[in-house]
MARBA-3410 file (N, C-alpha, C, O; in Angstrom, 1 decimal):
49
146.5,92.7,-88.1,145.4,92.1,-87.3,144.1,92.9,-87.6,144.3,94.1,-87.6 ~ 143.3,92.5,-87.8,141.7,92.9,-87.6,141.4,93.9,-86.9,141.4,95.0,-87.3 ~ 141.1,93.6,-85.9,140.9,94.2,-84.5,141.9,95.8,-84.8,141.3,96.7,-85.3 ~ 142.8,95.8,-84.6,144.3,96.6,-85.4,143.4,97.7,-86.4,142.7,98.7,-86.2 ~ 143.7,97.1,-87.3,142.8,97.4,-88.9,141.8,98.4,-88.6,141.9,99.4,-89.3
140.6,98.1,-87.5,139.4,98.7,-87.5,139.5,99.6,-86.6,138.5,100.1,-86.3 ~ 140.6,100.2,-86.0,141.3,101.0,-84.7,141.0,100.7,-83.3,140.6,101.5,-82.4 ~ 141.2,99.1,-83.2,140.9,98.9,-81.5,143.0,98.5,-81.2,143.8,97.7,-81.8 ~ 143.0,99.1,-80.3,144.0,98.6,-79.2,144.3,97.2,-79.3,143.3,96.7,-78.8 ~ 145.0,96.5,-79.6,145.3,94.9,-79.3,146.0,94.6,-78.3,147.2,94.9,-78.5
145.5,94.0,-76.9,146.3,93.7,-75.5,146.8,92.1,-76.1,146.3,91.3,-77.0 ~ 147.5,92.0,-75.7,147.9,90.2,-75.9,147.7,89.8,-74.4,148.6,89.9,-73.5 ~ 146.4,89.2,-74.4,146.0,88.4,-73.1,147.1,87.3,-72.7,146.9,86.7,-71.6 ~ 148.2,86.9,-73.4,148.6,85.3,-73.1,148.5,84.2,-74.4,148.1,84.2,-75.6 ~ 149.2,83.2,-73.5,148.6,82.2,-74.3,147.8,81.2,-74.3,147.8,80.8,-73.1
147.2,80.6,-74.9,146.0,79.7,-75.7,145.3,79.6,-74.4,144.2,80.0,-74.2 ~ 146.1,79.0,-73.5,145.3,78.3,-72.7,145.0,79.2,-71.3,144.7,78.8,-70.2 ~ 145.0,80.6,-71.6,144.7,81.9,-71.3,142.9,82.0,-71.4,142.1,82.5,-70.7 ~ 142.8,81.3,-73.0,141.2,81.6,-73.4,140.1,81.0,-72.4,138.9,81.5,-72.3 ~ 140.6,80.1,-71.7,139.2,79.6,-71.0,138.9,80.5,-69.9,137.9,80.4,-69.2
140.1,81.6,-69.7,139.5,82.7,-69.0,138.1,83.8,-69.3,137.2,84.2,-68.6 ~ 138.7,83.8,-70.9,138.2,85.2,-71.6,136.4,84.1,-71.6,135.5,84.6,-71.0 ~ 136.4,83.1,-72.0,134.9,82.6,-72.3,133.8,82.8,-71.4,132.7,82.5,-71.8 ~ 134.1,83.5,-70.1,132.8,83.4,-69.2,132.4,84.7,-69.4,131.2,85.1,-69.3 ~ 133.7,85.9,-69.8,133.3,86.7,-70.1,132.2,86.6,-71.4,131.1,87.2,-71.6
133.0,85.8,-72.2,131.9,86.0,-73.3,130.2,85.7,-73.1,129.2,86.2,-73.6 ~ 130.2,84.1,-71.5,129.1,84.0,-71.6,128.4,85.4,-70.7,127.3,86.0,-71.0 ~ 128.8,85.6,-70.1,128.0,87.1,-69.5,127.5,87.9,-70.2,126.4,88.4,-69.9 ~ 128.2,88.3,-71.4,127.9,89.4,-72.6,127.1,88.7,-73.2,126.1,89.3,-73.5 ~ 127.1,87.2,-73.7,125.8,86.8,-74.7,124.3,86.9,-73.4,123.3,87.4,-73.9
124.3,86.5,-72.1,123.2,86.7,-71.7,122.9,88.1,-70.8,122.2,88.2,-69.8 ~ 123.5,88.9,-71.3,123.3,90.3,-71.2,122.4,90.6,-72.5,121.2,90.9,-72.5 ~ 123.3,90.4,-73.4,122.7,90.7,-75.1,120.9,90.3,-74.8,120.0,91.1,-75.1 ~ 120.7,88.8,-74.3,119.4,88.2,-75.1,118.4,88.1,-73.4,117.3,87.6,-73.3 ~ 119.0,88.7,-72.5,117.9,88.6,-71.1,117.2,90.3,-70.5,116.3,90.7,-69.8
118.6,91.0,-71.5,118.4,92.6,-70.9,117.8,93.7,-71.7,117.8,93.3,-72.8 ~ 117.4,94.8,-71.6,117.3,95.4,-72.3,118.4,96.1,-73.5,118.0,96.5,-74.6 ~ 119.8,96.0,-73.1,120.7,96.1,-73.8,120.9,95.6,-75.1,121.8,96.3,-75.7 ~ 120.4,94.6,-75.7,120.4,94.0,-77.0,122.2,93.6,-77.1,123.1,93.3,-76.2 ~ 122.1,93.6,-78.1,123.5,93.5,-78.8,124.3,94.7,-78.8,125.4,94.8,-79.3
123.9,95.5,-78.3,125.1,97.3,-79.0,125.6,97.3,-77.9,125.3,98.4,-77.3 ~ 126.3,96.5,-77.2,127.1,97.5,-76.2,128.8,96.3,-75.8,129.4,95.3,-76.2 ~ 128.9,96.8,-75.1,130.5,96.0,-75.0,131.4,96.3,-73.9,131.3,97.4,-73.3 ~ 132.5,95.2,-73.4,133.3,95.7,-72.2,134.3,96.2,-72.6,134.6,96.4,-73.8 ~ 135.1,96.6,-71.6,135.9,97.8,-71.9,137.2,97.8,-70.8,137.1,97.9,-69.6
138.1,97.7,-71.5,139.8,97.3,-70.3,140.1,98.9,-70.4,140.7,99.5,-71.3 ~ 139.7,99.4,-69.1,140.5,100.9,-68.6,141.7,100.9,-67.8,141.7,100.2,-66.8 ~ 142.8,101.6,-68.0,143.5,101.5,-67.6,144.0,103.2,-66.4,143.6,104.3,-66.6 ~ 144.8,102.8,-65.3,144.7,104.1,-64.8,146.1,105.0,-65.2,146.2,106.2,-64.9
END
């Protein structure tokens, strides 16, 4: 896998119909990126205790 490959952690969220969870996250992050001062460099992060 990619993700794998480039040294990130691969969680397996589920399946397919799991994704319409992950999407709001993404919309949050795209209007973080283009409303904040943050730009594009930054990213969320699954901590675990």
């Amino acid at each position: 896998m990619l993700g794998k490959d480039i040294g990130f952690e691969m969680i397996d969220a589920g399946k397919i119909n799991i994704a319409r969870l992950l999407e709001p996250v993404a919309m949050l992050w795209i209007r973080l990126a283009f409303t904040t001062r943050l730009g594009r460099d930054f990213a969320f992060k699954l901590l675990r205790r």
